[in-house]
C-alpha atoms as one frame of an Amber mdcrd trajectory, in Angstrom:
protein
 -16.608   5.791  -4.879 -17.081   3.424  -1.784 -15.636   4.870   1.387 -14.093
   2.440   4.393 -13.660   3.418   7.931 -10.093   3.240   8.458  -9.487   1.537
  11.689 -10.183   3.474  14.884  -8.512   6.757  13.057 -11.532   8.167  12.507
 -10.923   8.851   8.637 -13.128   7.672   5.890 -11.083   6.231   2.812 -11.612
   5.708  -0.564 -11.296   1.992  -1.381  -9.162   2.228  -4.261  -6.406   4.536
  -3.218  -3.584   5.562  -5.269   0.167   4.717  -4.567   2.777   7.136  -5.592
   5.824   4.829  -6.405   5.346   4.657 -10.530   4.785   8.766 -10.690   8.427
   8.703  -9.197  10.267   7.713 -11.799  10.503  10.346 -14.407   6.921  11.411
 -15.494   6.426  14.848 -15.200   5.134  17.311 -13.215   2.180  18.110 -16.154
   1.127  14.415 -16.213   1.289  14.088 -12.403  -0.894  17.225 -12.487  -3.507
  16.169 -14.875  -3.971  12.465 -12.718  -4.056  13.548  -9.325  -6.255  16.466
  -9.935  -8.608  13.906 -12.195  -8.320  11.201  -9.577  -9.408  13.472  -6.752
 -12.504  15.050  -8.837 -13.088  11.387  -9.148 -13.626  10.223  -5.439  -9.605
   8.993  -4.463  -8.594  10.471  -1.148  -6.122   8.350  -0.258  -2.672   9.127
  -1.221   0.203   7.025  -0.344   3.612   7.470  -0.769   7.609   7.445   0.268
  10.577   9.389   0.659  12.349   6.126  -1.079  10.337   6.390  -4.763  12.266
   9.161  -6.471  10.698  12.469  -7.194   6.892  11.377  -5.908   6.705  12.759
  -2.445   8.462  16.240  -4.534   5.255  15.710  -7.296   2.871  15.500  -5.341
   4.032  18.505  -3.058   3.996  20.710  -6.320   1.112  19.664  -7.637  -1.165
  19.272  -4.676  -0.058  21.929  -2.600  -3.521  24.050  -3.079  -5.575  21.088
  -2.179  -4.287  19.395   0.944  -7.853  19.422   2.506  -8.952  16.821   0.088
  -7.561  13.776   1.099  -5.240  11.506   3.198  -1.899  11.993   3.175   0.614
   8.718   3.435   4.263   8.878   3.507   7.009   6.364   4.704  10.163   6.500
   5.956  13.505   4.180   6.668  13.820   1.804   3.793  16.208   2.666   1.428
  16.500   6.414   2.565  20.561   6.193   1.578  21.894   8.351   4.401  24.787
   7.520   6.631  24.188   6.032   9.320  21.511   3.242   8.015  18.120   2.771
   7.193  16.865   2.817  10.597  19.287   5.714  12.824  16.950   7.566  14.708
  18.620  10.645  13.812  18.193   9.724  10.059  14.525   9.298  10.553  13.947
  12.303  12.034  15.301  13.950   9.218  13.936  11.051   6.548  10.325  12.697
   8.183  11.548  16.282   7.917  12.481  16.010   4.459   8.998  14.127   3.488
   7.217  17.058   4.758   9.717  19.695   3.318   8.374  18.193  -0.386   5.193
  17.261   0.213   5.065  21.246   0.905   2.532  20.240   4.299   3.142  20.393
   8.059   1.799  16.958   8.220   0.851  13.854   6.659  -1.808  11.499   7.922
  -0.001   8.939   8.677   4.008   7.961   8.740   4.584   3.870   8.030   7.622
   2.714   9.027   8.641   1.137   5.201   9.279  -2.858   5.867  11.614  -2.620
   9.272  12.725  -6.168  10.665  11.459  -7.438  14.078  15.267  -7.241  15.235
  14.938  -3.511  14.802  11.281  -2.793  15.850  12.445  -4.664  19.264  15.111
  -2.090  19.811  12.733   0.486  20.476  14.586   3.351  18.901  12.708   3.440
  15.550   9.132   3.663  17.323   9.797   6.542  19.296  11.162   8.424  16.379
   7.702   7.632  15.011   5.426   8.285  18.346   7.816  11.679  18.747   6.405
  13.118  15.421   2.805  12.049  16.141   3.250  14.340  19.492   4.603  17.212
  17.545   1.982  17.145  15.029   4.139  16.342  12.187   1.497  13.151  11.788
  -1.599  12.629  12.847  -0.963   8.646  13.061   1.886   5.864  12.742   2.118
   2.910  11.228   4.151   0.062  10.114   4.173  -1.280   6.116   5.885  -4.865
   5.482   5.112  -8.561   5.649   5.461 -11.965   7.334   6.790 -12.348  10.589
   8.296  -8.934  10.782   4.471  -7.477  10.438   3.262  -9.885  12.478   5.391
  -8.493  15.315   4.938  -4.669  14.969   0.887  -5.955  15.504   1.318  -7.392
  18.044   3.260  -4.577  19.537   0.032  -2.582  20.189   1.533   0.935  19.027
   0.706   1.294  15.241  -2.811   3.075  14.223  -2.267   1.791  10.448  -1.033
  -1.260   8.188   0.104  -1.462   4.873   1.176  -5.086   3.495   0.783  -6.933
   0.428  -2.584  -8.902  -0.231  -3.654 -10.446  -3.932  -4.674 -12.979  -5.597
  -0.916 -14.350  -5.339   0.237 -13.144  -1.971  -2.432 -14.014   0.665  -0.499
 -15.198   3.565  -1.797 -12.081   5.282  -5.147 -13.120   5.179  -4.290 -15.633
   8.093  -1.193 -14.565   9.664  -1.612 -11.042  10.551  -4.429  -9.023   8.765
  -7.549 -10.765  11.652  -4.244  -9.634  14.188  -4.613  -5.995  12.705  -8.354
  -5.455  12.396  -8.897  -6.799  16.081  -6.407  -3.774  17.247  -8.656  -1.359
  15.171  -5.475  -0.370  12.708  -6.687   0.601   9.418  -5.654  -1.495   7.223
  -4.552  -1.357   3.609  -3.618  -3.499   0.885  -0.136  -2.662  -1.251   0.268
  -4.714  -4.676  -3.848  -5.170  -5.140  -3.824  -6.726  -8.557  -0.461  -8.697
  -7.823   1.227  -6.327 -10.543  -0.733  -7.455 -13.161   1.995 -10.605 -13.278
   0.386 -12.921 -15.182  -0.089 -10.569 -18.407   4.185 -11.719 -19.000   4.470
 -14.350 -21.328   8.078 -14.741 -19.380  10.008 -12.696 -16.932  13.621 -12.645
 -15.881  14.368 -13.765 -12.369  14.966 -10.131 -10.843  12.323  -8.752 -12.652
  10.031  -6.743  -9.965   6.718  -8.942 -10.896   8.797 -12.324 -11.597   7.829
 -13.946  -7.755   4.270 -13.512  -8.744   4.221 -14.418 -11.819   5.820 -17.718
 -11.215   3.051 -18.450  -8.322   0.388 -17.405 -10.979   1.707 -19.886 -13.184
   1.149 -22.651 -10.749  -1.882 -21.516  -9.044  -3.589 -21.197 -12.963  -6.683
 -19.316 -11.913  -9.215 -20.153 -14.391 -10.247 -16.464 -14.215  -6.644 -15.352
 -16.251  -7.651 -16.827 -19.331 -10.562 -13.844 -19.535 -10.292 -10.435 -21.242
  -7.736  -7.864 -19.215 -10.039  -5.707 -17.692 -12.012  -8.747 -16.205  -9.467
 -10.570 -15.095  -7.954  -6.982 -12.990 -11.586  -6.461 -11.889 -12.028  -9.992
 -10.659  -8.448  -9.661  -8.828  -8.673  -6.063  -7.586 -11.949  -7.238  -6.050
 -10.651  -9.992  -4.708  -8.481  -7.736  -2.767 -11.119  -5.396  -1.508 -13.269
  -8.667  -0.526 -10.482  -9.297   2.204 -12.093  -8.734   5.924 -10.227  -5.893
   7.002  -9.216  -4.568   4.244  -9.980  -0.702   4.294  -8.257   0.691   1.063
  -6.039  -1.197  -1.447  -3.443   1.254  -3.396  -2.746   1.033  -7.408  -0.239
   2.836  -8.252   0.155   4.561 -12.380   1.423   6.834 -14.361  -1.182   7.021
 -16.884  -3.712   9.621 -16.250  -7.471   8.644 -16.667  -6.051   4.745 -15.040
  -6.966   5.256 -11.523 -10.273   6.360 -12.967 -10.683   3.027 -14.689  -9.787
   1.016 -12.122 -11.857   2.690 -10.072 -15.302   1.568 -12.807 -13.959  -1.984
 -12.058 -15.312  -1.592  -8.388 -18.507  -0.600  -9.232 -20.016  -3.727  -8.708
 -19.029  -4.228  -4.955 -17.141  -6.943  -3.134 -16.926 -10.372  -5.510 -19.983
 -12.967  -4.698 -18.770 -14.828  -1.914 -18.563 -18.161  -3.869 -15.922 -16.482
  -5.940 -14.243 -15.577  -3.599 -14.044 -19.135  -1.884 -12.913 -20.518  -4.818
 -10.063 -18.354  -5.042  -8.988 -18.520  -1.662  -9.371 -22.583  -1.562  -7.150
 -22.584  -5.017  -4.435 -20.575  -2.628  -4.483 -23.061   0.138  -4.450 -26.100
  -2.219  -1.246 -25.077  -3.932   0.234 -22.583  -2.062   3.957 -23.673  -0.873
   5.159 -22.848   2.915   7.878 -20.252   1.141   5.306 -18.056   0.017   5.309
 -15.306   2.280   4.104 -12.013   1.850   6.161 -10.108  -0.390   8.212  -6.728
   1.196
């Protein structure tokens, strides 16, 4: 497995990552076992995660405990954490991060993210020391921010995040311009959430709240020739698509189906895509591409 510098954190990733959302919701702890133990025999050491995806950051803690050593360690905190107060108290984060580490079973994680927090807030100041206070009590070894747009855009430009998460595919490439060149000239490691656009265009329809529908209704506008092939073509050609982005140290696929990270993982094998590919891709997205679509949160 191809390892990235991350940034200026010194840490050497795994280009295919794994993300812990879909282990949160109600696969148990023998299946989480057999994957993440597979996976990291395998070459992943890159593990990201969030208090806000159900039982994962517990999971993981169980099943991981005896082998924190062997990779990175990413947790998130504010979005969607439910407790009085708001998504982005200070006091709640503090506990948001003491909680995290509580199931993950570790003293620290690698990095903290602060999960998709608005400009408005980041400009209060209140949420980034909560964040820079852990770092100097060794709770994390980095921060960072994860989210989109013009939100992401600012917390760049702000100068005091080590690490960024945001959504990059073959359907969501806003980043590519607006903030990802922003990112990688600050030396943040960078990595890409939603890496095969959730496999949207595999729906023969989708109902409007449906998690995948945004992308899916891009995909059926931006009719890469590309979809028409096999499955596991089309996901290598878009997973590599991802991983062809400059800057882009890691991209994260989340499963619950042991053995899958392992697959994806064969899809790489073959490197960046040509750069003609590539091209073509990206000059299909900027033909068609409407001003609305911004990076999804």
């Amino acid at each position: 497995m191809e390892k990235r510098q991350y940034g200026n954190t010194g840490m050497e990733v795994s280009v295919l990552g794994f993300g812990g959302a879909e282990i949160g919701r109600g696969v148990s702890e023998q299946e989480v076992e057999r994957l993440l133990h597979s996976a990291l025999d395998a070459g992943l050491n890159v593990i990201d995660t969030a208090e806000c995806y159900g039982d994962s950051e517990e999971l993981i803690g169980k099943v991981l405990g005896g082998r924190r050593d062997d990779f990175y360690l990413f947790t998130k905190c504010g979005h969607a954490s439910g407790l009085e107060g708001g998504d982005w108290n200070p006091s709640m984060l503090e506990s948001s991060i003491d909680r995290s580490l509580k199931r993950l079973k570790t003293d620290y994680v690698d990095v903290i993210h602060l999960h998709s927090c608005s400009e408005e807030v980041l400009r209060q100041g209140g949420v980034i020391e909560v964040l820079q206070k852990a770092k100097q009590a060794g709770k994390t070894r980095f921060i960072g921010y994860s989210g989109d747009s013009r939100d992401a855009a600012y917390a760049i430009q702000t100068g005091v995040f080590d690490s960024f998460e945001t959504s990059v595919n073959i359907a969501d490439q806003e980043a590519l311009e607006l903030t990802i060149p922003k990112a990688k000239e600050k030396g943040m490691g960078i990595i890409a959430k939603r890496p095969i656009a959730n496999a949207a265009w595999t729906y023969d329809s989708l109902d409007e709240k449906a998690y995948p529908y945004v992308y899916w209704k891009r995909l059926g506008e931006l009719k890469y020739d590309f979809l028409t092939q096999e499955l596991k073509q089309a996901v290598q050609t878009a997973l590599r698509f991802t991983l062809s982005v400059p800057g882009v140290d890691t991209a994260i696929v989340g499963t619950n189906k042991p053995n899958r990270w392992q697959e994806n993982a064969a899809l790489l094998a073959e490197g960046p895509l040509p750069s003609e590919v590539f091209e073509q891709i990206r000059a299909r997205w900027q033909e068609v591409a409407k001003p609305d679509w911004q990076g999804q949160v």
